[in-house]
N, C-alpha and C positions, 0 to 999 in steps of 0.2 A: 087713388089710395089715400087713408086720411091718416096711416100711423107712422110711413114709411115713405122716406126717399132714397131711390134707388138708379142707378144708370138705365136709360132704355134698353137694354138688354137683358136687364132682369125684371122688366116690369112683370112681365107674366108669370115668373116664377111668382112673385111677391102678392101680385092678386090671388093669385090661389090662398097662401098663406095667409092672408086678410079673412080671405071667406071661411077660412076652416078655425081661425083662432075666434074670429066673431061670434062665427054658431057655438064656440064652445062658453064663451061667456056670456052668452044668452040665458043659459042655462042660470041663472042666478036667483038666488030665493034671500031673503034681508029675512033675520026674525029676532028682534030687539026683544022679544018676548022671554026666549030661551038666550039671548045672547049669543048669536049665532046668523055668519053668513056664510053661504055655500054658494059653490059653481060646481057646477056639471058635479052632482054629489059627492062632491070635496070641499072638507069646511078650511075657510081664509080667515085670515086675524089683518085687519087693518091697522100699523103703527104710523105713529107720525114718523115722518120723514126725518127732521133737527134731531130725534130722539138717537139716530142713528150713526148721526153726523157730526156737527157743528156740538151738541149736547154733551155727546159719546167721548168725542176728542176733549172738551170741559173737564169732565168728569173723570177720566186717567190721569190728564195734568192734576188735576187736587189729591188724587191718592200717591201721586210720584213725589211733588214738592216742585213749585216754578224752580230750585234748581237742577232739575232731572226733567227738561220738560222736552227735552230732541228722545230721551229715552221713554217717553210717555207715548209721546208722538211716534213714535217706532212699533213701539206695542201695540196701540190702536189700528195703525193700519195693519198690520201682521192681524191682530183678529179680526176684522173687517173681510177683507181681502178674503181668509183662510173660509168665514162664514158666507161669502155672498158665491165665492167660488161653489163648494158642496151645495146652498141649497140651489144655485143655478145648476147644479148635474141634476140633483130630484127631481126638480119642476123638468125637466127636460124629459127626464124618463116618465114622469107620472103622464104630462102630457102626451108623447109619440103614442104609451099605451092605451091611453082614453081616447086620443083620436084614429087609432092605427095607421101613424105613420111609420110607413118601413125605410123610404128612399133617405138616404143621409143629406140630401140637398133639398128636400122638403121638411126634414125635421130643424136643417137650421133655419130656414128662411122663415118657420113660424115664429124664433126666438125672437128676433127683433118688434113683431107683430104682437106677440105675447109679452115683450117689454112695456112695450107701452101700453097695453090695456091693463095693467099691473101696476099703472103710475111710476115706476124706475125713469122713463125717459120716452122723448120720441127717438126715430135712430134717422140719419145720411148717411150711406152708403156710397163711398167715393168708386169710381170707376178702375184707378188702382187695383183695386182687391180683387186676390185669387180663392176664391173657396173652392180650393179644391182639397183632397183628402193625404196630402203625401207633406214632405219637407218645404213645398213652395206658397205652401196657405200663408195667406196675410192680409187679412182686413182692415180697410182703415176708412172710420166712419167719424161722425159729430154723434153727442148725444146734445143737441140744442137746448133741451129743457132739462137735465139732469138734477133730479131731488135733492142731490147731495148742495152742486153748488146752489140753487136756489135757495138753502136752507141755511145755508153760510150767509150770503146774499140777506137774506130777507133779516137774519139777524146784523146789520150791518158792519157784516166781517169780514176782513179780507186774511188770505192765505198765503203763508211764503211755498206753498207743494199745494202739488194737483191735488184735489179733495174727494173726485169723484171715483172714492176706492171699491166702494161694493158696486156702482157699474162694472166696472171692468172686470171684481172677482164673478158676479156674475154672468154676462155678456159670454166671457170664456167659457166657463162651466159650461153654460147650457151648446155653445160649440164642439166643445171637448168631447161633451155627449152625444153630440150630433154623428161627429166627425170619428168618431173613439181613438184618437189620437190626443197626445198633449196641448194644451194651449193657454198661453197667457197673455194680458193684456195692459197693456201700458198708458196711461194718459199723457200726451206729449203740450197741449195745449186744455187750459182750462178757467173758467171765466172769473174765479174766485182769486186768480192771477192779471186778473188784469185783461186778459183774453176775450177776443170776440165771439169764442166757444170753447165749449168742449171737446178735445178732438183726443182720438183710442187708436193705437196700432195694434193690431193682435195678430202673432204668428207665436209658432212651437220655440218653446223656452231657449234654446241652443240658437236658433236664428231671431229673434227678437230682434236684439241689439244692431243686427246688421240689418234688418228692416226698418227700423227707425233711421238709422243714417243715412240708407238708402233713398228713403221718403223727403227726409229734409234737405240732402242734395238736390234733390227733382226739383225741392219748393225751396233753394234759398230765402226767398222772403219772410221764411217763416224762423230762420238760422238764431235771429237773434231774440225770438220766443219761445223757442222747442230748446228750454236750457232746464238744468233743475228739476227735470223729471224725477222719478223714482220706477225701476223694473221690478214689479212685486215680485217677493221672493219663499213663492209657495212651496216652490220643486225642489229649492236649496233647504229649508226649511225640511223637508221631507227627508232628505239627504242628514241632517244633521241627526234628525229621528233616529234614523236609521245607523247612524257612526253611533249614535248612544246607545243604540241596540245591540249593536256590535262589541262597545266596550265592554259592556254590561256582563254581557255573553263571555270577552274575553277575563272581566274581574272572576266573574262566577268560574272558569277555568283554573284561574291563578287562583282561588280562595283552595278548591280544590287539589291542587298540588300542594298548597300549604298545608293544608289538614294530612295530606297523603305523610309529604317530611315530619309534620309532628308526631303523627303516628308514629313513623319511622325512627324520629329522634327519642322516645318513649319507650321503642323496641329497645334502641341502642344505651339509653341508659338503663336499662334493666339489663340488659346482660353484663355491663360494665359493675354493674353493683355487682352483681355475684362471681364477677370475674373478677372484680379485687378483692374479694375474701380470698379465691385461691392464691391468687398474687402475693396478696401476703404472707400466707402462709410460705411458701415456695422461698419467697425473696427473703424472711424471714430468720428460717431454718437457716437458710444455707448460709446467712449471713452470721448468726451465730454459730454454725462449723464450723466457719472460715475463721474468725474471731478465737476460736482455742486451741487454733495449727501455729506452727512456725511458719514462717516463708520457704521453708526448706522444704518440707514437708510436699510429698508428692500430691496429696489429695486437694491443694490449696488451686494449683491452674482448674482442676474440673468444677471446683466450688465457684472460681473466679468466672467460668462461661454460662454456669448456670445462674451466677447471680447477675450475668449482663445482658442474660436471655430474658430473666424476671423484672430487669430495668427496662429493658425494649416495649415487654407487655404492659408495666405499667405507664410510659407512654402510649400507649395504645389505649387505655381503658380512660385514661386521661382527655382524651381526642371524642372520644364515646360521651362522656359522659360532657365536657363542654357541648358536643353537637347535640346532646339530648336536654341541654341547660340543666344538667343537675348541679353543676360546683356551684358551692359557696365560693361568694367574693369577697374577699377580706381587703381592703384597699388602705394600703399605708403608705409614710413618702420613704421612696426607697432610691438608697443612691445606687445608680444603674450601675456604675463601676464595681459595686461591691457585688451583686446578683448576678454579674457575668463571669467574675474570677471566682465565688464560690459555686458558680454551675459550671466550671471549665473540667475540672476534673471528672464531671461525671457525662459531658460533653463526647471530652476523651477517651473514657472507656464506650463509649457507644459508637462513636464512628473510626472506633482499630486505628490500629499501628501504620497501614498506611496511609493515613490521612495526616499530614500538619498540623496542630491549631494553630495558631498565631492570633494575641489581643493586641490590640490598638487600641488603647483607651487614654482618652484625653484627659491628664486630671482636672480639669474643671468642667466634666461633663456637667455635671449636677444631680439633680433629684428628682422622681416622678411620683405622681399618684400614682399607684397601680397594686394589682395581686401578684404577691412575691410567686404564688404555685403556677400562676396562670401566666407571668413573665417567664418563668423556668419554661415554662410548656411551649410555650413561641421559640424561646431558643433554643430549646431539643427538635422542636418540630420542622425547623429552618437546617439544623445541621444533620438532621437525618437526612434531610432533603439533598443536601450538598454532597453528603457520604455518594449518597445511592446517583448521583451524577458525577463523580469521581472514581470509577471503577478501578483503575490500574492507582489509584492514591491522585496525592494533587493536596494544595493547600487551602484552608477554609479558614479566613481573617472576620473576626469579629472586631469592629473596631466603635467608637461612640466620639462624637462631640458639640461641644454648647454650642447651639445656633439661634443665640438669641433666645426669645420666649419658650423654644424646644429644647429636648435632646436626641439627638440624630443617635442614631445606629444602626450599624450596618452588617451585612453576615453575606460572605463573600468566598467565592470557590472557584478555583480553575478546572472545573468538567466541562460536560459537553455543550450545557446551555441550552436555551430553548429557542421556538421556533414561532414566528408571529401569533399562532392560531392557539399554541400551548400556550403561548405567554399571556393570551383575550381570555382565557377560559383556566386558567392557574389556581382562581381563589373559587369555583364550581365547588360543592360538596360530591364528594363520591370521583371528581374527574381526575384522572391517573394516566398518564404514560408507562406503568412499572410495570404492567401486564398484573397476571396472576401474584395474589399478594399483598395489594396494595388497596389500602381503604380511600383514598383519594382524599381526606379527611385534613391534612397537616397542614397546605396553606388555606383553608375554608376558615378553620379554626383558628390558626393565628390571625386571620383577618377579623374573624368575628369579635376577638379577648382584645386585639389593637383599637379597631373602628368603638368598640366600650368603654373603652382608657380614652374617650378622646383624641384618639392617638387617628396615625394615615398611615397606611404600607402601600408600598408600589414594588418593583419589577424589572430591574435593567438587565437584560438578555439576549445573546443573539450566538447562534449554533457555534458551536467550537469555538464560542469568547468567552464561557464563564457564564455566569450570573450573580447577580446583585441584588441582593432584599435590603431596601431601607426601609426603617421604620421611625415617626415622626413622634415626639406625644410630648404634652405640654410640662415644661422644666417647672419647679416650681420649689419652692426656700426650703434648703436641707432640715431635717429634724435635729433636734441639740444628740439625741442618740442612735444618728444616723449610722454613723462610722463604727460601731460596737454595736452589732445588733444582740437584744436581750435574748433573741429565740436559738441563739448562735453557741449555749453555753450549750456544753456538753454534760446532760444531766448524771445521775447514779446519787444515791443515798439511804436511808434506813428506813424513810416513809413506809408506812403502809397504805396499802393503794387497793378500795376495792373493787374490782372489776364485774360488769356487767355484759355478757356477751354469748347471746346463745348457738353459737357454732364452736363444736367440741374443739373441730382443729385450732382454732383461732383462740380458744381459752388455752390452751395447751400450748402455743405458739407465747401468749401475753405472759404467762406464770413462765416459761422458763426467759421472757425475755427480760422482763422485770426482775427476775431472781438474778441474773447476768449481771445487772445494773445495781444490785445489792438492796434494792426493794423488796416490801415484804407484801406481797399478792393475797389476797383472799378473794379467790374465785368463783361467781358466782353465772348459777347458768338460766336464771330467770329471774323478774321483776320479784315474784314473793318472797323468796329467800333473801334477794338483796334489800328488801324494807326489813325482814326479819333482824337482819347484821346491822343496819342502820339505827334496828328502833333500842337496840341493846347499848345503852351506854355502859356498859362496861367493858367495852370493844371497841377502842382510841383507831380513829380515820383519820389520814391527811388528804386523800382525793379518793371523789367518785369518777371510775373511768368506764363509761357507759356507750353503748352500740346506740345510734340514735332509732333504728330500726329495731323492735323488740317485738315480742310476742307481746297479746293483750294491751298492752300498755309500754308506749313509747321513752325512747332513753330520756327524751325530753322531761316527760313527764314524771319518770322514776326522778329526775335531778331536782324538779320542783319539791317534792315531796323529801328528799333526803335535803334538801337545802331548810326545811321546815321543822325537819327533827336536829339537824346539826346547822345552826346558823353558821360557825367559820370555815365550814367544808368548801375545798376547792371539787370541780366538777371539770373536765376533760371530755369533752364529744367525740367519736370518731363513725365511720360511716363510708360510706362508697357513692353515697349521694345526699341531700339534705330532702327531708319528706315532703314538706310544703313551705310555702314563702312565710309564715308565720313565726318556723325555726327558724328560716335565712335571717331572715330578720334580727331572732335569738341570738345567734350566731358573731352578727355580722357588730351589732349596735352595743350589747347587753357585758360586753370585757368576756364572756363564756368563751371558753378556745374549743376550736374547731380541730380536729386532725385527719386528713385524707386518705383514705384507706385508696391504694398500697402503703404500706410505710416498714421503714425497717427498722429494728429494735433500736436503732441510735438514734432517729429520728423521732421515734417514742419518749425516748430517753431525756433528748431537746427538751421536746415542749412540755412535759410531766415536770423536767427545769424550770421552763417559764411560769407555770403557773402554780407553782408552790413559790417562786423567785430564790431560790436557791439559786448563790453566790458562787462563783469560782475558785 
């Protein structure tokens, strides 16, 4: 045989394979005419060998940068390997079907035979090797003439790593195909190293590694050459493919369920808009009943449950409409102490009589950035929580203090407590222990308004100890009118105020709330009419109070245009949600006040104060 060394015991296999690879490239036709050679009517592209090799590896190093040059080198062989692998499975199939080889032990044994009349290499075949087709396959041969190292070689270069990568990606290939089982192959000696040859173990990717060990045990002598290797990494590689196909799959799921919640949160602030018009109106009324009784007066407790029924709900719509990001964020420095003792009282009417409050407030908490409506909402939202784990009563301590760069506070209950798996799953949108009832929304939400403020909340709980919500959020230098806040005065005056708002109840609800207040209302139930009153200067305004939601034409946009026929008109927004980020923005940047529909005529009364600055 001239292509192949092999044991006497596979001579005869191997002649055969000689005589069938020979007759097949017999077949060869050269035609420089057409640019074009063929064997057995299949056209070949002769490349130089360096192009492949010693070139290839060049030419990665200069796109990476000599300082990226192990990652250049990394890369080349990953493509190499990956390229001589595949086209040694083709050439394998192309040939068994042009020669009609069916036997798997004739289809490999032409490969080595077909190597070398290909120019890749001659092959040795050690006596070692099992070709056989299950977990004990392992070949281990020389490629003595190998193109790669020669081509290293002839450019005179030497190598720190075996070089001769697309032998071995192909060698395997066309085994793999032989065999149809996995295989790869390793170069453990090689002459570009220093080495007297080129020398390949090949077995299935899982035993590999212990085929090589195994081998160099046998040959100590070869212990302190067979170092440095590289196990190409085809089938990991495929594996990684495949975990990114998997991610992929799993983002594409997760994008999905976020669109699902958006959706979701889009329901939920639409119905919280239209549920704080009723809110208002409800909470409204009954606030002004209650306001023209005595305390004596029997009708005063039924006024009192229905206006802490209507505080419940507008925690509720409050919870809705954060989970659907419709609030406006107004973010001022607010001293925590002051936003806890004027949210106490209304704390207290929502989690009854058998519950304790107790504050602990440390005077020198300090100050936070934060939204005064969206801080109220975290501590209703925490002490409803604590109510509804206090069933027979029990005490609920809010307490705060300065911890350095933060302000701690804390909201703290002797109920039942929670349980590991409730305690993992606490801040879930929608997840509840309460049964029927319960939007599961309260700590989702203060996690969402906290983790926004900069701020951390965590968890301390355990079954029949209580539980502990702290909440973390960056301290930061009191304002000069911290201590007296301006939104704090308690409005009422002779103003005229005119109102824009096209829901009957809610105009009927503002004229008598305003009239309460000693304002004088001109109510108005759509954009025409209220430009009509605007454009009449002989009809004296002190504020435009406008629904930012209108027919035709937004309250936004009514206040642009009445700010353009009255330059020193004050303008008041109110609304159940903000329409698009453009207002937020309005809102938030531009000194225009914002007011949060629920709200009760005091609270009306407030900030219609603040922004006219009517003094005490």
């Amino acid at each position: 045989m001239r292509t192949v060394r092999v044991p006497d015991q596979m001579k005869e296999l191997f002649a055969k394979a000689e005589e069938v690879v020979s007759r097949f490239f017999q077949e060869r036709i050269d035609n420089p005419t057409h640019g074009t050679i063929e064997i057995h009517g299949e056209r070949y592209v002769l490349v130089r060998g360096a192009a492949l090799s010693v070139e290839f590896f060049d030419l990665v190093r200069s796109l990476y940068g000599e300082d990226k040059r192990s990652e250049a080198d990394d890369f080349a062989r990953a493509i190499l390997f990956d390229l001589a692998h595949a086209v040694g499975k083709t050439d394998a199939r192309n040939f068994h079907t042009r020669m009609q080889l069916t036997d798997p032990v004739a289809k490999l044994s032409a490969g080595p035979v077909h190597f070398a009349y290909t120019g890749w290499a001659s092959v040795e075949i050690f006596s070692e090797s099992r070709a056989t087709p299950d977990d004990e396959y392992c070949l281990i041969y020389d490629h003595p003439y190998s193109f790669e190292s020669d081509a290293w070689l002839r450019a005179g270069r030497n190598a720190e790593f075996s070089v001769c990568i697309m032998n071995a990606g192909y060698s395997s290939g066309w085994c793999e195909e032989s065999f149809g089982q996995k295989l790869v192959a390793a170069e453990i000696l090689c002459r570009c190293k220093g080495d007297a040859t080129c020398r390949f173990v090949m077995a299935p990717p899982q035993q590999i590694k212990a085929r090589i060990d195994a081998y160099v045990e046998q040959h100590p002598e070869l212990a302190a050459r067979a170092i440095g290797f590289q196990i190409p990494d085809f089938f990991a590689r495929k594996r990684e493919q495949e975990a990114l196909e998997q991610r992929q799959r799993q983002l594409e799921e997760e994008l999905r369920q976020t669109q699902k919640l958006e959706a979701l949160g889009r329901l939920a602030g639409g119905i919280a808009h239209d549920f704080n018009n009723l809110i208002s109106v409800v909470l409204g009324q009954a606030t002004l009943s209650r306001r023209g009784l005595s305390d004596t007066d029997p009708m005063v407790q039924d006024l009192s449950r229905i206006i802490r029924a209507a505080e419940r709900a507008r925690v509720l719509t409050q919870q809705l409409s954060a989970f659907g990001r419709l609030q406006v964020t107004r973010n001022e420095i607010l001293d925590l102490n002051v936003v806890i003792t004027e949210a106490a009282h209304l704390i207290e009417r929502v989690i009854g009589g058998e519950v304790v409050l107790q504050l602990r407030l440390a005077p020198d908490a300090g100050s936070v950035l934060a939204d005064r409506t969206q801080l109220e909402q975290v501590l209703m939202n925490l002490a409803v929580n604590a109510r509804d784990a206090m069933l027979e009563g029990g005490d609920l301590t809010i307490s705060t203090v300065h911890n350095g760069t933060t302000v701690d506070l804390s909201v703290s209950d002797t109920g039942i407590g929670m349980s590991e798996e409730t305690r993992s799953r606490a801040f879930e949108p929608f997840y509840t222990t309460k049964g029927e009832g319960s939007t599961g929304l309260g700590l989702s939400t203060a996690y969402g308004i906290v983790t926004n403020a900069k701020g951390t909340i965590t968890i301390d709980s355990l079954p029949n100890h209580g539980t502990t919500i702290r909440l973390s959020l960056p301290r930061v230098a009191s304002h000069p009118t911290n201590n007296q806040r301006k939104d704090a005065i308690i409005g009422g005056g002779t103003e005229t105020i005119l109102v824009a708002e096209d829901q009957p109840e809610l105009r009927e609800l503002l004229e008598m709330s305003l009239s309460a207040y000693g304002y004088k209302p001109i109510i108005t139930e759509d954009i025409d009419e209220a430009l009509r009153i605007l454009a009449d200067r002989t009809q004296h305004i002190d504020l435009l109070l406008t629904d930012v939601t209108m027919p035709r034409m937004s309250g936004v946009d009514l206040a642009k245009h009445a700010v353009a026929l009255r330059s020193d008109l004050k303008v008041l927004f109110m609304s159940g949600h903000t329409p698009d980020p453009e207002h937020r923005a309005l809102f938030t940047n531009n000194g225009s006040v914002y007011l949060q529909k629920p709200f009760t005529p005091q609270e009306l009364a407030t900030r219609i104060a603040l922004v006219l600055k009517i003094q005490p």
